[in-house]
MARBA-3410 file (N, C-alpha, C, O; in Angstrom, 1 decimal):
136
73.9,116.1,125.2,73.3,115.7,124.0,74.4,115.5,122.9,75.1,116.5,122.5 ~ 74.6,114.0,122.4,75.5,114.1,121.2,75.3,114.7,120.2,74.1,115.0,120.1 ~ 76.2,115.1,118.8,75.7,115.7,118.0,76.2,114.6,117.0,76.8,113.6,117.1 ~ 75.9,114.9,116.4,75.5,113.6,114.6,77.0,113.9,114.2,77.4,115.1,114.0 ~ 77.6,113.0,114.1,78.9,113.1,112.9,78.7,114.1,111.6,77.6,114.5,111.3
79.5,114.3,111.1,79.0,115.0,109.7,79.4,113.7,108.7,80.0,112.8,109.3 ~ 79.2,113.6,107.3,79.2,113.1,106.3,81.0,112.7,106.4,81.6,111.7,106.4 ~ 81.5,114.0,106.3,83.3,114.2,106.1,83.9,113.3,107.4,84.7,112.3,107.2 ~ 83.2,113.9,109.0,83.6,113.2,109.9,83.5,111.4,110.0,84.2,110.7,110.6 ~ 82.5,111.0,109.3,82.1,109.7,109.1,83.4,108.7,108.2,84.1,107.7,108.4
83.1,110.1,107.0,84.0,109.2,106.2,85.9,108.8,106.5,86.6,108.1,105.8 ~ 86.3,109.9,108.0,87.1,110.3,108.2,87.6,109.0,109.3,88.8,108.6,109.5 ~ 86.3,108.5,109.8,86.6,107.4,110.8,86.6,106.1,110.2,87.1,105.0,110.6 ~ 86.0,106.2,109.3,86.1,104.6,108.3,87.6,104.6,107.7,88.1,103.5,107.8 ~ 88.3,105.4,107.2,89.3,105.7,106.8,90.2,105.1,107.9,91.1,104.3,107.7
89.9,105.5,108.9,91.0,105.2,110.1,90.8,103.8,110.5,91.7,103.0,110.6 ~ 89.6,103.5,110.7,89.5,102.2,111.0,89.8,101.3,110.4,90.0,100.2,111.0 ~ 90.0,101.4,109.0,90.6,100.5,107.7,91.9,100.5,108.0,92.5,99.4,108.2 ~ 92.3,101.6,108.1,93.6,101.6,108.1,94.2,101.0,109.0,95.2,100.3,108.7 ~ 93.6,101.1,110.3,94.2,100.5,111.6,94.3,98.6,111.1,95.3,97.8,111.0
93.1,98.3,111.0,92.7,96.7,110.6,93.9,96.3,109.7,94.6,95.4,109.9 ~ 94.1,97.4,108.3,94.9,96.6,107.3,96.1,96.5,108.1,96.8,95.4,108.0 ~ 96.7,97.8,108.9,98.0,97.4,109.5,97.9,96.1,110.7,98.7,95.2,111.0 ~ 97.2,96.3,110.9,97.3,94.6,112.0,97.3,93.6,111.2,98.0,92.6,111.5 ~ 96.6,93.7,110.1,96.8,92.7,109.2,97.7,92.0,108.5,97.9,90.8,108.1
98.3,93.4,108.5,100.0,93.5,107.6,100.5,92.8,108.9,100.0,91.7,109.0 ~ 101.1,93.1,109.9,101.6,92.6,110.9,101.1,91.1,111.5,101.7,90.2,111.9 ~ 100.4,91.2,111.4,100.1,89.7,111.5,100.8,88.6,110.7,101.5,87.6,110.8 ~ 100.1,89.2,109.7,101.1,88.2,107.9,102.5,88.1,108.1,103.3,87.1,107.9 ~ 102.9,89.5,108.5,104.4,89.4,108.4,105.6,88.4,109.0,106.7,87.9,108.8
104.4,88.5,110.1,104.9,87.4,111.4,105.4,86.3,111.4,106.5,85.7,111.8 ~ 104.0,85.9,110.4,103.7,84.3,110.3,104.1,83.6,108.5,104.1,82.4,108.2 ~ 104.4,84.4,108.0,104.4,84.3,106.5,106.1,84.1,106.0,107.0,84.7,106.4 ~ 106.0,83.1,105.0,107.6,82.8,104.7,107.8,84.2,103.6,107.0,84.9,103.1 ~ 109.5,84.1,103.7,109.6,85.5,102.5,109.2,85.4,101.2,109.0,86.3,100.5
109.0,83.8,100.6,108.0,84.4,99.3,106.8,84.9,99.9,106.5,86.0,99.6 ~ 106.2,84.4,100.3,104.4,85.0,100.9,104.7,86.5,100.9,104.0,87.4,100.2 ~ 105.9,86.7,101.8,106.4,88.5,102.0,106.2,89.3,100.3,105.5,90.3,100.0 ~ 107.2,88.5,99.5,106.9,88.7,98.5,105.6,89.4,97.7,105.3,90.5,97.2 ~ 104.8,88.0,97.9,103.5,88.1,97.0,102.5,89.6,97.9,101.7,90.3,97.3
102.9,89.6,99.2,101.9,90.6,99.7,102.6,91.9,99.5,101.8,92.8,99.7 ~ 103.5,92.2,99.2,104.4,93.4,98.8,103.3,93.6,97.3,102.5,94.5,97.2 ~ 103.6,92.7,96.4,102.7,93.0,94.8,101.2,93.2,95.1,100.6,94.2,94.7 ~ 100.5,92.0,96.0,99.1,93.1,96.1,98.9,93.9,97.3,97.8,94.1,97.8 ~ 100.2,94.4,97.6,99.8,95.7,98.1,100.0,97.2,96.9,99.2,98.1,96.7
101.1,96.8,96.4,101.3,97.9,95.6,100.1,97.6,94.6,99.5,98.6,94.2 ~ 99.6,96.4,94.1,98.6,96.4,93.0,97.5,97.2,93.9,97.2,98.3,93.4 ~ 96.8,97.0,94.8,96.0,98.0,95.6,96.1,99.2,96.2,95.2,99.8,96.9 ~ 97.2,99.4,95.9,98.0,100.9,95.9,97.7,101.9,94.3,97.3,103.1,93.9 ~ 98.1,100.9,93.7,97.6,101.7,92.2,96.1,102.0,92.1,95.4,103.0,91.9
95.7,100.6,92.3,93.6,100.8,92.3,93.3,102.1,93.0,92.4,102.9,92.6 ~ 94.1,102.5,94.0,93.7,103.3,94.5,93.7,104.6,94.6,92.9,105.4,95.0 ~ 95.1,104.8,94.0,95.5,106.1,93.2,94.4,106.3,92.2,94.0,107.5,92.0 ~ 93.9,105.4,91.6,93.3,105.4,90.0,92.0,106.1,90.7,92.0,107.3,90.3 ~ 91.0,105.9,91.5,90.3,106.1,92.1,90.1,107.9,92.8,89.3,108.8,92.7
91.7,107.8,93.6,91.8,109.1,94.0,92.0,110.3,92.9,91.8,111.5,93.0 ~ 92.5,109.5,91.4,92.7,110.4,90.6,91.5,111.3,90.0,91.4,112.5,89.8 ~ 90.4,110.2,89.8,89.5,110.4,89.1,88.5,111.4,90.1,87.8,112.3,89.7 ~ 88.6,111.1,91.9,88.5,112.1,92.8,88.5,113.0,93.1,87.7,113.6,93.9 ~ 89.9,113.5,92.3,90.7,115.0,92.6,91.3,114.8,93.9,91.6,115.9,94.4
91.6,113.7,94.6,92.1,113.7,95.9,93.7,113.8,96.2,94.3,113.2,97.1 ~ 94.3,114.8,95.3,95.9,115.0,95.0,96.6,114.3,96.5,97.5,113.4,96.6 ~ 96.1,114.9,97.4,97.0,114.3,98.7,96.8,112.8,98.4,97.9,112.2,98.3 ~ 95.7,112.1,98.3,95.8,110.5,98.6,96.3,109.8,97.4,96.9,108.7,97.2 ~ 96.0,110.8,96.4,97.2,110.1,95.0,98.5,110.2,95.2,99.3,109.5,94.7
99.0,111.3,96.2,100.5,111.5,96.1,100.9,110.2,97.2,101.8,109.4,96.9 ~ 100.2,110.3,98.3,100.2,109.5,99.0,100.4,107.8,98.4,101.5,107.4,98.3 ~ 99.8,107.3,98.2,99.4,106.3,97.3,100.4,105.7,96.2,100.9,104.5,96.2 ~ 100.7,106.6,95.4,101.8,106.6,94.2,102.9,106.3,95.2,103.7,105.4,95.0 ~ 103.0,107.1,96.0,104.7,107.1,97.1,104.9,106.1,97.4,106.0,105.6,97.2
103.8,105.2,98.2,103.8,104.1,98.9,104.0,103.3,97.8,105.1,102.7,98.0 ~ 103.3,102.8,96.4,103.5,102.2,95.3,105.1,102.3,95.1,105.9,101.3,95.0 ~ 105.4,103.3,94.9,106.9,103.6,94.5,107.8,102.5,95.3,108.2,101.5,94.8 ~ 108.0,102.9,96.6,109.0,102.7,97.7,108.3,101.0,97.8,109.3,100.2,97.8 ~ 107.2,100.4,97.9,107.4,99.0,97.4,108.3,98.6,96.1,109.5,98.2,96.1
107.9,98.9,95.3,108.6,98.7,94.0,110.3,98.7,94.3,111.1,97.7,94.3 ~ 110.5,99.7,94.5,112.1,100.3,95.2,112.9,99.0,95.9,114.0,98.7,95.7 ~ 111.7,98.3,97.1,112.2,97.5,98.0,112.2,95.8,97.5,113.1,95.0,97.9 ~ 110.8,95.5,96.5,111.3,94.6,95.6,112.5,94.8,95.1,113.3,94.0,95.4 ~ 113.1,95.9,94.2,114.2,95.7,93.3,115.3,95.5,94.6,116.4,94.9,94.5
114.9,96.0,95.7,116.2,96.0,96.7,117.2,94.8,97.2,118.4,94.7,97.6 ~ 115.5,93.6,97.0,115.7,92.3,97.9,116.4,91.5,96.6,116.9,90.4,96.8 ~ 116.3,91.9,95.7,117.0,91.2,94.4,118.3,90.6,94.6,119.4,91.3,94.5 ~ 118.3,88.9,94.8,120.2,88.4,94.4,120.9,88.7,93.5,120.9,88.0,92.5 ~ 121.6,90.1,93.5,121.6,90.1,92.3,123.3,88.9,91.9,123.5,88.3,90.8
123.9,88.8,92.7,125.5,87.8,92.5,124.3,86.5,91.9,124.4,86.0,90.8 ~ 123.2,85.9,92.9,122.9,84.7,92.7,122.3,84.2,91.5,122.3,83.1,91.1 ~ 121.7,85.7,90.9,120.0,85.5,90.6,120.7,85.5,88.8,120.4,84.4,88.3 ~ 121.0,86.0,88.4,122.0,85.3,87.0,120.7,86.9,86.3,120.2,87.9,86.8 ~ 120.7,86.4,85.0,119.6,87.0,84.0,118.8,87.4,84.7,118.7,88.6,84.9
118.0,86.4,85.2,116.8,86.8,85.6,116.6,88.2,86.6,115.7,89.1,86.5 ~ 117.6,88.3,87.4,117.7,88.9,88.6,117.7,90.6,87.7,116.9,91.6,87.8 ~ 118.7,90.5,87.0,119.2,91.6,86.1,117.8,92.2,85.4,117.4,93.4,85.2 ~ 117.3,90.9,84.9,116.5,91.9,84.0,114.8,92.7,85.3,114.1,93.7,85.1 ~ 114.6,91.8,86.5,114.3,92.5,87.4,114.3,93.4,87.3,113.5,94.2,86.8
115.7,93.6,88.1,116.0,94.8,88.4,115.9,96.0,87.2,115.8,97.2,87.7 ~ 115.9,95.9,86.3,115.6,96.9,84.9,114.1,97.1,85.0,113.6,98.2,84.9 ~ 113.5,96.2,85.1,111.9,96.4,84.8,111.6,96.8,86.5,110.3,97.0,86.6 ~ 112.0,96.9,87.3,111.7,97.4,88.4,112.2,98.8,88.5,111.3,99.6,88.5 ~ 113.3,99.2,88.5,113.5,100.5,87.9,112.8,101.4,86.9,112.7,102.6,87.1
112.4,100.7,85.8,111.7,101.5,84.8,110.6,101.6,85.4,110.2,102.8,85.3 ~ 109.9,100.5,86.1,108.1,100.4,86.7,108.6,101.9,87.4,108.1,103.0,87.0 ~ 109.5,101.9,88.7,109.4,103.6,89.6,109.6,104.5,88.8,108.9,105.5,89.0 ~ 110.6,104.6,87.5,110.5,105.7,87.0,109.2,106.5,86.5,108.7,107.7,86.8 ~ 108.6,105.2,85.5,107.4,105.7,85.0,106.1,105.6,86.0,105.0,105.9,85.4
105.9,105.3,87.2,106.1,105.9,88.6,105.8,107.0,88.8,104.7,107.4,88.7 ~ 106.9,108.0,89.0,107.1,108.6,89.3,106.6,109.7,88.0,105.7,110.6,88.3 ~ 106.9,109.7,87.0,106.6,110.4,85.9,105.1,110.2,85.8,104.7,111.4,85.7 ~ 104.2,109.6,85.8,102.6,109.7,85.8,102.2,110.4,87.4,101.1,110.9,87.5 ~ 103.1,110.3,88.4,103.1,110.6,89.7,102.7,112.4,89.6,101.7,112.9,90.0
103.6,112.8,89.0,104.1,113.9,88.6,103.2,114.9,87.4,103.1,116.2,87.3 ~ 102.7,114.0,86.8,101.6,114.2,86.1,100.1,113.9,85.9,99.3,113.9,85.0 ~ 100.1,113.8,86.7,98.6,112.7,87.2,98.2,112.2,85.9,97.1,112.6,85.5 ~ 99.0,111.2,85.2,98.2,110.5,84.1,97.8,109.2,84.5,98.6,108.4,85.2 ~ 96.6,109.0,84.1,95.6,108.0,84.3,96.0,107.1,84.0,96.3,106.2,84.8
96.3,106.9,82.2,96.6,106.1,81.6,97.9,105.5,81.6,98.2,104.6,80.9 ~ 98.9,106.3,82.6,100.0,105.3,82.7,100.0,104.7,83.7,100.7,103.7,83.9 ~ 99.0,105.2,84.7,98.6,104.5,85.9,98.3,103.0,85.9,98.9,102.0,86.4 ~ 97.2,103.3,85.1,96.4,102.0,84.7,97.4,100.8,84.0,97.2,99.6,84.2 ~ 98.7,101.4,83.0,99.4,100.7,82.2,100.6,100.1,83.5,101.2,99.1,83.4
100.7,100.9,84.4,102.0,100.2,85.9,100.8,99.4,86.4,101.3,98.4,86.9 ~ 99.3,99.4,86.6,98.9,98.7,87.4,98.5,97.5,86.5,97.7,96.7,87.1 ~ 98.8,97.1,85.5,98.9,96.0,84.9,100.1,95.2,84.6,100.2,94.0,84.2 ~ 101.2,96.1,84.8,102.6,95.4,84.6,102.7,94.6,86.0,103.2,93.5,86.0 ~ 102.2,95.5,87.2,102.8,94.9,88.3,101.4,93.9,88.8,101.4,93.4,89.9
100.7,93.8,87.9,99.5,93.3,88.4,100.3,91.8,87.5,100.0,90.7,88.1 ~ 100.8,91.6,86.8,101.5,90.6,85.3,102.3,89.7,86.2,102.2,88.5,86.3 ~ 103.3,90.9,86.8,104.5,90.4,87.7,104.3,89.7,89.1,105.0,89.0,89.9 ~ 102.8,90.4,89.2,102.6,89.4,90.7,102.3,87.8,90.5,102.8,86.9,91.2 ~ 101.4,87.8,89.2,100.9,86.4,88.6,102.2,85.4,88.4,102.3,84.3,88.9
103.5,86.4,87.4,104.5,85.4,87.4,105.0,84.8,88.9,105.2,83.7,89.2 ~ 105.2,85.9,89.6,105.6,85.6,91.0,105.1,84.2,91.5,105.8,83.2,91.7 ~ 103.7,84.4,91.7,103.1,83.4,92.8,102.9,81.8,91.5,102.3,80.8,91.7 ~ 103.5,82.1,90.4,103.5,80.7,89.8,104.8,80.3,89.9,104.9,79.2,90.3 ~ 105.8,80.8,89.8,107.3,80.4,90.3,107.7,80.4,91.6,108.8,80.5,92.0
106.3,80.4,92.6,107.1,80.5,94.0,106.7,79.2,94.5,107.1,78.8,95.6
END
């Protein structure tokens, strides 16, 4: 005789199952997708990285906020990474400043579990995706 999932166990396999789908997903895209596309899905992932934190914060789910925030971070990190910076003139430069500041303060609401700076990176980088996908 089977026994019934619990509530926790339920929500524990939807979890996994998402997860599994979005990584095939990711891999799939990655595949097939030129590096601006790479680009644009790097910003809504981290913009769906913040939603998500904001969510876990309000939660109390410290593990999937820390989690969440890290993953947001180290995108951020890898945009500023891919930066020309010899080619990219101004533009590149001032990136790379506002990409740095976005991980710091990052890291500092990370650290603090503030909401409201959450919500203030998830509109900068939500700003930066828009310019992105109009100049690409």
């Amino acid at each position: 005789m089977e026994r019934a999932l619990s509530k926790k166990d339920q929500n524990m396999y939807r979890r996994s199952a998402l997860s599994a789908y979005a990584d095939i997903d990711v891999q799939t895209k990655t595949s097939t997708e030129n590096p601006q596309e790479l680009i644009t899905l790097l910003f809504e992932k981290a913009c769906v990285l913040m939603r998500q934190s904001q969510e876990q914060l309000k939660r109390e789910d410290t593990e999937g906020f820390n989690n969440s925030t890290s993953h947001a971070m180290q995108i951020v990190l890898g945009l500023r990474g891919v930066l020309d910076m010899e080619n990219g003139g101004k533009l590149a430069a001032q990136l790379y400043e506002t990409y740095t500041a976005i991980s710091a303060a990052l890291f500092k609401a990370r650290a603090e579990s503030d909401a409201v700076s959450i919500e203030k990176l998830y509109v900068a980088l939500s700003e930066l995706k828009e310019g992105w996908e109009m100049v690409k």
